[in-house]
C-alpha positions in Angstrom: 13.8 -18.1 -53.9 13.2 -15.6 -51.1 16.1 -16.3 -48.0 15.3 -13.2 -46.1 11.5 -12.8 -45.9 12.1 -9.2 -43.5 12.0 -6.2 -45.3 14.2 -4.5 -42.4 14.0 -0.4 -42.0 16.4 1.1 -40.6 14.6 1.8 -37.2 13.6 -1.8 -37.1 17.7 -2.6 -36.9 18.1 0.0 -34.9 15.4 -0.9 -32.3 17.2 -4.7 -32.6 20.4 -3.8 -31.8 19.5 -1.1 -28.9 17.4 -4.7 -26.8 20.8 -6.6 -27.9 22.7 -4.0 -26.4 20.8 -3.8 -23.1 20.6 -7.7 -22.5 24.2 -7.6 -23.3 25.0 -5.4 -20.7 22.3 -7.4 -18.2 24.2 -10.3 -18.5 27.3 -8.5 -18.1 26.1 -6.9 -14.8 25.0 -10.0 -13.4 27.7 -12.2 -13.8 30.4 -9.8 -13.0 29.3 -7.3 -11.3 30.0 -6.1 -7.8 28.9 -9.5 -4.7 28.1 -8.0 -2.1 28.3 -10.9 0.3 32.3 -11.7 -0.5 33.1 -8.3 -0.5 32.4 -6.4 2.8 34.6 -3.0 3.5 32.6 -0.8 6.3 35.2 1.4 6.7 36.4 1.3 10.3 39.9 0.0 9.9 42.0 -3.0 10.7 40.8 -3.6 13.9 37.4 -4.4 13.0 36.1 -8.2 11.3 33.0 -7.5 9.6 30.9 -10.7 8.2 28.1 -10.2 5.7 24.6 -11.1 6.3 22.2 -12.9 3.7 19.5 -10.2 4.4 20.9 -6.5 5.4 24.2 -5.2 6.3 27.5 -6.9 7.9 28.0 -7.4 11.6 31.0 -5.9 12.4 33.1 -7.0 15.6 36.5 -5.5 17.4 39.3 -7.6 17.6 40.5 -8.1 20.8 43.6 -5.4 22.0 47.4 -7.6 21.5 
């Protein structure tokens, strides 16, 4: 009896492992990459509250002087 019916070469693995590899590192990307939305930094210092916005980037607003 015949279990493995594939007669693999080695390109064939090769080629199987490369689109395991790249969906590997897909799913890695999307569920831990960088989110955008939670984490704002524009750069203008403590004095500044920036919120992010669904569609473009954050609105950024001076605190008011103590």
């Amino acid at each position: 009896m015949k279990w493995f019916w594939w007669n693999a070469s080695r390109g064939d693995v090769l080629g199987v492992l490369i689109v395991i590899a790249v969906i590997g590192v897909l799913v890695f990307a999307l569920t831990r990459g960088p989110d955008m939305r939670h984490n704002v930094d524009a750069s203008f210092g403590p004095d500044w509250e920036c919120t992010p916005q669904p569609m473009g980037g954050p609105t950024c607003i001076k605190k008011p002087a103590r």
